[in-house]
N, C-alpha and C positions, 0 to 999 in steps of 0.2 A: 716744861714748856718748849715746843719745840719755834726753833728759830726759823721766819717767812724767806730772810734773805736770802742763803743759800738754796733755795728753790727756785729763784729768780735768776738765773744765770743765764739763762736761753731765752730769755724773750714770752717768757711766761705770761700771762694774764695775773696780773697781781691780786687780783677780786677772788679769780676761780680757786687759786692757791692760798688765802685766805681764809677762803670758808670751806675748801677741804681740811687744810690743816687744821682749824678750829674742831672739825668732827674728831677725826683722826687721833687727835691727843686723846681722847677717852677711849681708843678702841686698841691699842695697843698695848701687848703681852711684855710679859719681866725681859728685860735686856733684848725687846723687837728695837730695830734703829729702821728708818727712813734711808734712803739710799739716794732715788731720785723722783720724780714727779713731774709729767707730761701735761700738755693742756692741746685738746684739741683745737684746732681754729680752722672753722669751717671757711668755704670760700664766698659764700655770702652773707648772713646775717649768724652774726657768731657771738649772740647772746648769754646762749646755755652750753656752754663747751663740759665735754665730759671730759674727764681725769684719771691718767692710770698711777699709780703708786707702788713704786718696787722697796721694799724692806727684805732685811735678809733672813723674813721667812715666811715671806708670802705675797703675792700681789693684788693691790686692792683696784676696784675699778670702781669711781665715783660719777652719777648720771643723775642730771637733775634732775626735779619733778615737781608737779604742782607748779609748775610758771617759774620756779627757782626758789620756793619757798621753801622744801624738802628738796633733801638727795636720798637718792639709793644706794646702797653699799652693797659690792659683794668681791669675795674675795677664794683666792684660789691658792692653798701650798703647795713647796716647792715641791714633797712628795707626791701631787695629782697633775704635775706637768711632766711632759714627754718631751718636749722644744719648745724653741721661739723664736721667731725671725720678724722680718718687716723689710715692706715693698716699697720702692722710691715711685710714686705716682706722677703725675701734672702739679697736683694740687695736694702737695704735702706726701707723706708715708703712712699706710698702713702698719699696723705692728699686730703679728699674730701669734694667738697662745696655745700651744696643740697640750690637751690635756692627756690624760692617761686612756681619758673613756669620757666617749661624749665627742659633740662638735666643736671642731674649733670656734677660738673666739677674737672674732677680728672687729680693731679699732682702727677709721679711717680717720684722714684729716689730721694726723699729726704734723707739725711743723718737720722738717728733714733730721733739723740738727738734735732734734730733741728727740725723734724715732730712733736717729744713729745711739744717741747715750744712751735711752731707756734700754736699746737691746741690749749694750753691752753692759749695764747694771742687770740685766736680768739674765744675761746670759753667764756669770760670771757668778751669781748668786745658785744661781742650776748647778754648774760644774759643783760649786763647793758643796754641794748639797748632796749631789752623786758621788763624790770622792768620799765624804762624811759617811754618809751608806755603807759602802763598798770596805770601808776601813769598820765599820761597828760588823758587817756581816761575817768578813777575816777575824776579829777578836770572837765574833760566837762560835765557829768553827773549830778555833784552836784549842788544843785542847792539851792540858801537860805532858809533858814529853816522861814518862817512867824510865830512867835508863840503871837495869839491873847489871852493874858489875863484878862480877864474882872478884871474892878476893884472895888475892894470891898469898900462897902460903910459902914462904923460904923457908925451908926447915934447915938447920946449920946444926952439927953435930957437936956441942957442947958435951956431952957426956951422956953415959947409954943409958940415963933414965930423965935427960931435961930436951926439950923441944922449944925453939923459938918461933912463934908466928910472926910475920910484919905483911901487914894490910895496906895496898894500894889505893891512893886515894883517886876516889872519881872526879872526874875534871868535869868543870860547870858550862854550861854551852850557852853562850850570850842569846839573849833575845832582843831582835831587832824594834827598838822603840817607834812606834806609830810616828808621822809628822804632826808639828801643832796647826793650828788655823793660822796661825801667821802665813807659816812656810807655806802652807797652802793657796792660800789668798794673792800668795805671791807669784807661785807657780801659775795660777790659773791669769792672772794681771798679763804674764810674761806673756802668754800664750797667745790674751787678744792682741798683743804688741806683734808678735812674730808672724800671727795672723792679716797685720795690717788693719786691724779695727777699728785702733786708736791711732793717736798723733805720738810722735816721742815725749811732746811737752805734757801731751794729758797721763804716758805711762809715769813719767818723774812725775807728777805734782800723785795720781792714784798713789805711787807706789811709799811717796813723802807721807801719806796721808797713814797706810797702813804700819808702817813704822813709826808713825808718832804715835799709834794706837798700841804699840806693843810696849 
């Protein structure tokens, strides 16, 4: 069951959030989490706000229908995104999804504060998801090192019909261990921090959070 509160932290529509979360718990995959959850609020009648959804392995986008009786779901992984950014407007922020192929997909009317965290939950979920790649592509590549050492023979003159061999042992060449998702998570956290994307208070309470996860 997933918990409404922590979605409410930004000034959400408690209603929209809700009844997206209510769908949402049946659509999700073995060990998918929720990350964070946007609610648009139009500048005039902001009845049927649609809803983005960042998990760390995919983004869903929730749009009502039928008068708000049904929603439409649809959803995009992190391998068919290429970026993500979002624009500060008048009247709230855009936030935009460049997929891999295809047009972008842009939601307007986001509140600021909550265009600011959605990117940086989705931007942050990207990177881990590019570094993950990049590290499974270097494991297919690699491939065992063969090192043929001939071995050395000391022949020592014990007596004119005995020979002594002594074989040199091959030395083992460390292999450098992959980073886990912690150290990762960490590193990419650091990043929006040094980047200035975050506040110092939001990288300690993220980075508390990641450590309490390990």
């Amino acid at each position: 069951m997933i918990l409404i509160d922590r979605f409410l932290s930004d000034e959400q529509d408690p209603k929209a959030v809700e009844k997206v979360l209510g769908k949402l718990n049946d659509m999700l995959t073995t060990n998918e989490e929720l990350i964070y959850l946007a609610v648009q609020k139009k500048p005039a009648v902001n009845l049927l706000p649609d809803c983005i959804v960042v998990s760390n392995k995919r983004i869903f986008y929730c749009e009502p229908a039928n008068f708000g009786i049904t929603m439409n779901f649809k959803d995009i992984s992190w391998k068919s995104i290429k970026e993500v950014s979002f624009k500060e407007e008048l009247f709230g922020s855009k936030f935009i999804c460049v997929p891999q192929h295809g047009e972008n997909i842009i939601t307007e009317y986001i509140p600021k504060v909550q265009a600011r965290k959605l990117y940086q939950a989705a931007y942050e979920q990207l990177e881990l998801f590019k570094e993950a790649q990049k590290q499974a592509e270097l494991n297919e590549r690699r491939t065992p090192v063969a090192i043929d050492t001939p071995v050395t023979v000391i022949e020592t003159e014990v007596s004119k019909k005995e020979e002594m061999e002594i074989p040199l042992y091959t030395a083992s060449i460390p292999v450098e261990e992959p980073e886990d998702e912690t150290t990762l998570r960490l590193r990419k956290l650091k990043t929006l921090y040094d980047k200035q994307l975050i506040t110092q208070e939001e990288y300690e309470a993220k980075k508390a959070d990641i450590l309490d996860s390990f």
